[in-house]
C-alpha distance (Angstrom), angle and dihedral (degrees) to the residues before:
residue distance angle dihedral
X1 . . .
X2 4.06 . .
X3 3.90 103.2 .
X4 3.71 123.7 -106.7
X5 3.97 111.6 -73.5
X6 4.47 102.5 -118.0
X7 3.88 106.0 -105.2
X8 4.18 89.9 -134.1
X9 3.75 92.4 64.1
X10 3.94 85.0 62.5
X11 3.90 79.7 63.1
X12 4.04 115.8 -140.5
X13 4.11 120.2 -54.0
X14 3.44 122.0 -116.7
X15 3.86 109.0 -84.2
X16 3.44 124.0 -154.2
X17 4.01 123.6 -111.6
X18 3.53 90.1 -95.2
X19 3.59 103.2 63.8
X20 3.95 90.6 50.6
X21 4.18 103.5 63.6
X22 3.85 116.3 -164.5
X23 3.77 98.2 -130.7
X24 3.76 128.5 147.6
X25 4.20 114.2 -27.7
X26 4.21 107.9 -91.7
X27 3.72 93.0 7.0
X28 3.84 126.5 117.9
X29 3.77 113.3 -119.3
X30 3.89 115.7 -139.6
X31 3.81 128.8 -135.8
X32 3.84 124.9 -162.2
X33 3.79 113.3 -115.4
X34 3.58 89.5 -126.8
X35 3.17 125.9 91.4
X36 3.63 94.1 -150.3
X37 4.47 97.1 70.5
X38 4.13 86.4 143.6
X39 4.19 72.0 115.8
X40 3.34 99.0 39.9
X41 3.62 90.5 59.7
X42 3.81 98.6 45.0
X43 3.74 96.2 47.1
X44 4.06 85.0 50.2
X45 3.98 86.9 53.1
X46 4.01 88.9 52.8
X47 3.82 99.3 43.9
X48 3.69 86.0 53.2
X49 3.80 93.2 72.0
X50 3.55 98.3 33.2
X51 4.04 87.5 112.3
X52 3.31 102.8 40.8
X53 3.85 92.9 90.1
X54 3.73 90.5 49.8
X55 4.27 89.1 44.2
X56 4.20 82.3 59.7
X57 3.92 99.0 44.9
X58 4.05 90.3 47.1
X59 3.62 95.8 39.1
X60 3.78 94.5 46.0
X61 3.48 96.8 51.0
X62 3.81 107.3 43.5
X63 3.86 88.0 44.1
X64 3.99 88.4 56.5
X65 4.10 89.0 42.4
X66 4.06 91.4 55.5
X67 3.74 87.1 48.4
X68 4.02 97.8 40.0
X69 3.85 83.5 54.7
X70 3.58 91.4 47.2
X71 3.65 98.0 47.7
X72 3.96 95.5 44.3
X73 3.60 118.8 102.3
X74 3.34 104.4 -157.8
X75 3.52 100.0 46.4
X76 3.56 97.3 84.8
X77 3.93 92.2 37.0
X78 4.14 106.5 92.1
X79 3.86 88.6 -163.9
X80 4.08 88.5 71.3
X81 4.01 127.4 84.6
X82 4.18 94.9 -131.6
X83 3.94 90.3 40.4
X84 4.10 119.6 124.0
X85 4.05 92.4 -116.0
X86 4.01 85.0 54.6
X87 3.69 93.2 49.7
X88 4.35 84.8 46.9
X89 3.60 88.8 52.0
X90 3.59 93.6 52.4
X91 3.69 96.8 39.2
X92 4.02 90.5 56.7
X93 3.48 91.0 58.3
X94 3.87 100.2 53.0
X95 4.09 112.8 16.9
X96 3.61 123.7 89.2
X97 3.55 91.6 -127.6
X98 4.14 93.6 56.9
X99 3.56 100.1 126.9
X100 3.95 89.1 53.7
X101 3.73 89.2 51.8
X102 4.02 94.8 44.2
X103 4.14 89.2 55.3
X104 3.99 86.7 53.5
X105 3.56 101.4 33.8
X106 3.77 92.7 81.8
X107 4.18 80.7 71.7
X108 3.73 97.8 49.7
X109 4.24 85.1 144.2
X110 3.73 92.9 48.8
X111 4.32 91.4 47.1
X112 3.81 94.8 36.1
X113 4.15 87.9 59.2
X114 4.06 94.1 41.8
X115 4.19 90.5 49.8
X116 3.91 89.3 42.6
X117 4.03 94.6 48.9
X118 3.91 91.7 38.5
X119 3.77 86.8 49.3
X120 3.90 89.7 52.1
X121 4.03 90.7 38.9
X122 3.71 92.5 57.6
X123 3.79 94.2 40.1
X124 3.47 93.4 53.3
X125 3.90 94.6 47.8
X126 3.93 96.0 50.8
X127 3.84 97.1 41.0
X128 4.75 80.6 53.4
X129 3.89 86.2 33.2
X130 3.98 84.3 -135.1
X131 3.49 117.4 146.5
X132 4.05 85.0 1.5
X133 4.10 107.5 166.7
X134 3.95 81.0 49.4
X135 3.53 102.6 46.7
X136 4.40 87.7 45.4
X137 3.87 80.9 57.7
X138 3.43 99.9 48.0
X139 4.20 88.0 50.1
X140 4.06 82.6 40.5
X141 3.70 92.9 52.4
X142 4.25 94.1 46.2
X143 3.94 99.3 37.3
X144 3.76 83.7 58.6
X145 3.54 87.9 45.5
X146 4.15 96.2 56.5
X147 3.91 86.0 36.6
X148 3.99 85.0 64.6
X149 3.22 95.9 43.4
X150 4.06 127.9 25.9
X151 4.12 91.4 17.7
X152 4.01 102.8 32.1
X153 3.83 89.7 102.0
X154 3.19 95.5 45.4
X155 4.13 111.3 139.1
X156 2.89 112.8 -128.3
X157 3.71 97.2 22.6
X158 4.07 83.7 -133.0
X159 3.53 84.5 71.7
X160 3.24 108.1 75.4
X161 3.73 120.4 68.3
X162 3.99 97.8 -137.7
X163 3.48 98.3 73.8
X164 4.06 91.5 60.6
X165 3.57 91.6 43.4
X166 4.04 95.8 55.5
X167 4.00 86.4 50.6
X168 3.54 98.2 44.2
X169 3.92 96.1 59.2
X170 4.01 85.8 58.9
X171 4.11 89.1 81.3
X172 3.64 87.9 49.8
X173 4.22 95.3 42.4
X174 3.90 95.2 48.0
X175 3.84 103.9 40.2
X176 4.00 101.4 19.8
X177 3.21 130.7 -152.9
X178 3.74 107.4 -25.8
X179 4.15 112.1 -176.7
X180 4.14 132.5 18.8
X181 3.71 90.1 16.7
X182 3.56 131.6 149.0
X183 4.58 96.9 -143.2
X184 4.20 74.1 61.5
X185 3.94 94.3 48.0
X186 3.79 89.4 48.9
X187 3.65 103.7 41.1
X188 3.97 86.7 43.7
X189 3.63 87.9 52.1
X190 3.80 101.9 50.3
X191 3.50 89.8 52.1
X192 3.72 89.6 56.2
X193 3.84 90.9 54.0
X194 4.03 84.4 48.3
X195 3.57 90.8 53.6
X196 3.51 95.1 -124.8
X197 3.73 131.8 143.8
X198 3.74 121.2 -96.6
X199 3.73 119.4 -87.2
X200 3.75 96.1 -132.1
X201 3.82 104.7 132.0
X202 3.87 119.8 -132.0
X203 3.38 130.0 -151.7
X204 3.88 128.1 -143.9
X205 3.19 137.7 160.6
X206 4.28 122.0 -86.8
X207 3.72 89.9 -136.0
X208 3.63 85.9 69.5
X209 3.73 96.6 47.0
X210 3.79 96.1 47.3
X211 4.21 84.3 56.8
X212 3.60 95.2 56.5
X213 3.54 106.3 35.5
X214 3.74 122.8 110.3
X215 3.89 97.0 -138.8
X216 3.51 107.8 47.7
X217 3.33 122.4 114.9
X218 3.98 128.9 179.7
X219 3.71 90.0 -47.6
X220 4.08 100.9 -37.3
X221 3.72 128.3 99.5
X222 4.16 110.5 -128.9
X223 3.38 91.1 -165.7
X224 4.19 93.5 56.2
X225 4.09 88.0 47.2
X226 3.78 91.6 -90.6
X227 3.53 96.3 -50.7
X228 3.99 115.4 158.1
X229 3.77 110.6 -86.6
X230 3.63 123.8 -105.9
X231 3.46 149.6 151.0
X232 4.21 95.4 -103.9
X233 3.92 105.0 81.1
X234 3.65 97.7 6.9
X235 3.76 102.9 163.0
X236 4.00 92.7 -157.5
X237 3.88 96.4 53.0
X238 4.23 87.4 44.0
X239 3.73 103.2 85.5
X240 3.90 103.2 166.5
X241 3.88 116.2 -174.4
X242 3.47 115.1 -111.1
X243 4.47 99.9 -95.5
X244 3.99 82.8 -112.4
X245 3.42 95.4 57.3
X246 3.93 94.6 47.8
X247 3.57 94.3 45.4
X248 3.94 96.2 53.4
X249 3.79 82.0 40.6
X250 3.89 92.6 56.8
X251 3.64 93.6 43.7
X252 4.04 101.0 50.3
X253 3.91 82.8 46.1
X254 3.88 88.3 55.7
X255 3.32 100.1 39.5
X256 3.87 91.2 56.3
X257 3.80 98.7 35.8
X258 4.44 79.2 53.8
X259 3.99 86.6 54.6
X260 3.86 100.7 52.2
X261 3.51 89.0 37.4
X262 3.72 87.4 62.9
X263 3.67 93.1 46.3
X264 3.75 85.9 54.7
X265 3.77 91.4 52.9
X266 4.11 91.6 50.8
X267 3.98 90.0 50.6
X268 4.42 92.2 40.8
X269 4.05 81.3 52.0
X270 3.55 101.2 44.8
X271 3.63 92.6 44.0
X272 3.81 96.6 44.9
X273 3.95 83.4 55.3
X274 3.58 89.3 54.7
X275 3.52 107.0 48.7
X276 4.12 86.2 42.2
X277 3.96 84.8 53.8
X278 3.49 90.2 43.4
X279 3.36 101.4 50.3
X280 3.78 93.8 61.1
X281 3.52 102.5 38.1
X282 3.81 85.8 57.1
X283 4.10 110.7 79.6
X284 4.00 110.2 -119.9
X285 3.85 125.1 -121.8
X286 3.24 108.2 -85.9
X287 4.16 105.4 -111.7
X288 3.76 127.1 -172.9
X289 3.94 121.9 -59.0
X290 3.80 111.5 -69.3
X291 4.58 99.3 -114.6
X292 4.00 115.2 -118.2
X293 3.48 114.6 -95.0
X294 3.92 115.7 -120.4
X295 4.00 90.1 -127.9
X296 3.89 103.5 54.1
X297 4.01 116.8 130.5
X298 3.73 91.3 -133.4
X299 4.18 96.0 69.9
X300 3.55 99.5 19.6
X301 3.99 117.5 127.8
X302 3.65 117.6 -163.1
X303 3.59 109.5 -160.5
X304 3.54 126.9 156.4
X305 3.78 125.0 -142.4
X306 3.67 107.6 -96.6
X307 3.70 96.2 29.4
X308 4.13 139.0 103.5
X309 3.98 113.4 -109.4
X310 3.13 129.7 153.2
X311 4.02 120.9 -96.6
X312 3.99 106.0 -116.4
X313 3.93 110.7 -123.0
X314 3.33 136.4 -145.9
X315 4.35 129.2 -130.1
X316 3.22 114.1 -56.8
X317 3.64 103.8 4.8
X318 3.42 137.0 130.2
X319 4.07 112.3 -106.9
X320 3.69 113.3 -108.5
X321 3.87 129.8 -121.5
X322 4.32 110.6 -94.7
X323 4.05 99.4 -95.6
X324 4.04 124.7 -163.3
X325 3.56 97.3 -115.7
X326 3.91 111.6 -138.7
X327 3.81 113.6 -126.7
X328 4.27 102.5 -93.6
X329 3.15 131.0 -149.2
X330 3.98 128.5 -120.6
X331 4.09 129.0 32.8
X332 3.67 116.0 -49.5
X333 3.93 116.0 -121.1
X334 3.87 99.3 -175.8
X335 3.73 139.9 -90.4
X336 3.74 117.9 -20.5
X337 4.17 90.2 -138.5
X338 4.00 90.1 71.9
X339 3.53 94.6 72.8
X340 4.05 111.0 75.8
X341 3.68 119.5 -135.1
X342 3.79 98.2 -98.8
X343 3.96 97.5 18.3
X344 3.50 141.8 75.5
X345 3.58 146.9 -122.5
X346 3.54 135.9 -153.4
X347 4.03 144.5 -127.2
X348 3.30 149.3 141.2
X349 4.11 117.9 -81.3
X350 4.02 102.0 -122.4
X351 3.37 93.4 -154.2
X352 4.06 101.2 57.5
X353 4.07 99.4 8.2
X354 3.75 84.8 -119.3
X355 4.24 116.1 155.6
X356 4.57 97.8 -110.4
X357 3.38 132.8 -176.7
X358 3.91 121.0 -148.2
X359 4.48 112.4 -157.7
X360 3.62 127.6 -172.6
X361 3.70 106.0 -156.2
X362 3.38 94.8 179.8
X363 3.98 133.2 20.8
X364 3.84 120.6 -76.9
X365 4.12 80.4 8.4
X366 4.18 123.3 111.1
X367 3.07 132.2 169.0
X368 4.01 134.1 175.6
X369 3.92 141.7 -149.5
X370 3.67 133.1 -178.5
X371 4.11 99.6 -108.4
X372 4.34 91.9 -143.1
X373 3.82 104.0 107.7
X374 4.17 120.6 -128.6
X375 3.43 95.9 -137.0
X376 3.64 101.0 67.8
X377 3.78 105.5 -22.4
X378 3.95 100.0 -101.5
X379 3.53 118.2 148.9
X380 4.12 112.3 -103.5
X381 3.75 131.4 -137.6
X382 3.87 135.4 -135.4
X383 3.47 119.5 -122.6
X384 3.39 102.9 173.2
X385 4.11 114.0 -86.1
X386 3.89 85.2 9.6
X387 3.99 140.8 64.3
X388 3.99 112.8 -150.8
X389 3.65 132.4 -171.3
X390 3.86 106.2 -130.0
X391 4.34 84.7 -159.6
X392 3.39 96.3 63.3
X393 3.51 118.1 -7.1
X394 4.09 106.8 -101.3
X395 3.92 114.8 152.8
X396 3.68 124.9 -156.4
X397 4.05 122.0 -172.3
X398 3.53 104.0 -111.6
X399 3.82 97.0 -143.4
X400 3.71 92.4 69.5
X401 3.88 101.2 -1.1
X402 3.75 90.7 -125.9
X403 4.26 108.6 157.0
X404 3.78 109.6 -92.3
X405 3.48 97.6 176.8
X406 4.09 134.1 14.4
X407 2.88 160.9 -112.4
X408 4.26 79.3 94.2
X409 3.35 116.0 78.5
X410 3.58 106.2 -167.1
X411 4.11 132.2 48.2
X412 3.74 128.3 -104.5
X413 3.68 120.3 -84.2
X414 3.36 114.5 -95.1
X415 3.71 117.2 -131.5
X416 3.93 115.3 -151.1
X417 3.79 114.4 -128.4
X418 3.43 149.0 157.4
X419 3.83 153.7 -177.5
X420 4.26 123.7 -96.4
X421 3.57 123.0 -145.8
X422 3.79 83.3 -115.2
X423 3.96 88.6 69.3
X424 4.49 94.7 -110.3
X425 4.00 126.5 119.5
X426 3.76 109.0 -107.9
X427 3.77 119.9 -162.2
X428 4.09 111.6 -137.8
């Protein structure tokens, strides 16, 4: 009896386009060992665009960030409450990273323009899904650089809006950009110049492999040394591109991926310049009346301890007698008549060079609070019987600076001060 003839020397049938899926170049393909993968197939379709919704939100709202920044006057402008140096200032005092932020704070102009164009760069990659894994790093690496800075003392931490950002560019970093994207458009399209079949993988059923395959054998594999058949390792359902192929593949899909991504930085420049120019052409709401500051030339009194000045006065009073002021203790601010009854004025805390405001609610009453807000160190306004955060919206009363409305948790600062005989604001 001559011995069986070895199945592998027949060398593997012809299997139909099915069986061999296009999917990534020297990667095995898998097949379901059903051969029922009508599911299989459908819930591939769905996963596909799970992250498309997520591409739009994240896309959407870091390219309107660049441009908000871009359009905003006062951003750039150190003198104003909401401006990038305010936020800096702020952000020294309370983030882990303070010293970091002190060294570049002195370039608040240059920084302000790299986060705004970054913001628009990655905005504008996500929303085209070009370039996607990088452009979830890049908003990766600068949501965790606001989360240590303007949100870190954030209470609770679920409060601030950073921390959700950082994880919800993960998705986005590990699986890309899945559906509508242009990485697929290019890739697809350089293997159309290539002449090369699409890379849409198809699912069958392994049943159907197993019965047209070459080298199997009552349940074994001859080409894996006998070795049960399966799906893992299958050598027919493997159908690496030749390393040539892949590597002219990968370079026409950089080199046209490069190209749009330049277009993309021509329009994210031209349209940063026009909101920027728009944004100051356009005249600004008009807001509440800016408060006197303690240290203008126009009110202030310099009187030494010891010496006769006259005590400032307020409307509609009499003027008072010239007084020897007694030396006082504490820094001088400046003249207690600057401050209206029922306003404010501002200066600058001597003892930590924080931005302050100092009210009198009442006549003959003052009272004074450091201006830098504790939710996430912005500078506040007054607006009359109120302080408000123009970052994020907190509200403090301004008669004791106690939080009116969140996100901050805890009051104003107060600022002791007091009254000399020689009519200025003294800080204790």
């Amino acid at each position: 009896m001559s011995p069986k003839p070895a199945r592998a020397a027949q060398g593997p049938r012809p299997v139909p386009i099915g069986a061999r899926t296009a999917g990534p170049a020297r990667r095995p393909s898998r097949a379901t060992p059903s051969p029922r993968s009508g599911g299989t197939s459908v819930t591939t379709e769905r996963q596909a665009w799970i992250l498309v919704p997520l591409r739009a939100f994240l896309g959407i709202t870091f390219v309107y960030a660049g441009l908000q920044k871009l359009a905003d006057r006062w951003f750039f402008k150190a003198a104003a409450p909401s401006s990038l140096q305010a936020q800096l200032r702020g952000a020294v005092r309370t983030s882990p990273i303070g010293g970091l932020i002190g060294g570049v704070s002195h370039h608040a102009v240059l920084l302000g323009l790299l986060i705004a164009f970054a913001e628009l760069a990655v905005g504008l990659g996500t929303l085209l899904g070009l370039w996607a894994r990088v452009a979830a790093a890049g908003g990766l690496v600068l949501s965790l650089g606001f989360l240590l800075t303007v949100s870190w003392h954030s209470r609770p931490y679920y409060y601030g809006a950073d921390v959700v950002f950082l994880f919800a560019w993960t998705p986005l970093l590990i699986g890309g950009a899945g559906r509508l994207s242009a990485d697929a458009v290019a890739a697809a399209r350089a293997r159309t110049d290539l002449r090369l079949p699409p890379a849409t993988p198809v699912t069958i059923g392994f049943e159907s492999v197993q019965r047209l395959c070459g080298y199997y054998d009552r349940g074994r594999c001859a080409a894996q040394g006998e070795r049960p058949c399966g799906p893992e390792g299958c050598p027919v359902l493997a159908s690496p591109e030749p390393a040539r192929t892949a590597e002219v593949l990968d370079r026409r899909t950089f080199v046209t991926r490069a190209g749009w991504a330049g277009w993309a930085t021509v329009s994210a420049l031209l349209a940063g310049g026009f909101a920027a120019t728009a944004g100051r052409l356009i005249a600004p709401r008009r807001g509440a009346a800016r408060p006197p500051s303690l240290a203008g030339p126009a009110r202030a009194v310099t009187t030494a301890p010891g010496t006769t000045a006259p005590v400032p006065t307020t409307a509609g009073s009499a003027p008072a007698a010239p007084s020897t002021a007694a030396p006082v203790a504490g820094t001088r601010l400046g003249p207690a008549a600057t401050v209206p009854v029922g306003g404010a004025a501002s200066f600058s805390d001597p003892t930590t060079g924080d931005p302050a405001y100092v009210v009198q609610p009442s006549r003959g009453r003052f009272l004074a609070f450091d201006a830098i807000c504790p939710h996430q160190g912005c500078t506040v306004q007054f607006t009359g019987s109120q302080f408000q955060c123009p970052c994020h919206g907190a509200v403090f009363d301004a008669t004791n600076g106690s939080v009116l409305q969140g996100p901050a948790q805890r009051p104003l600062a107060a600022i002791s001060i007091h009254v000399g005989p020689d009519g200025q604001l003294y800080v204790q």
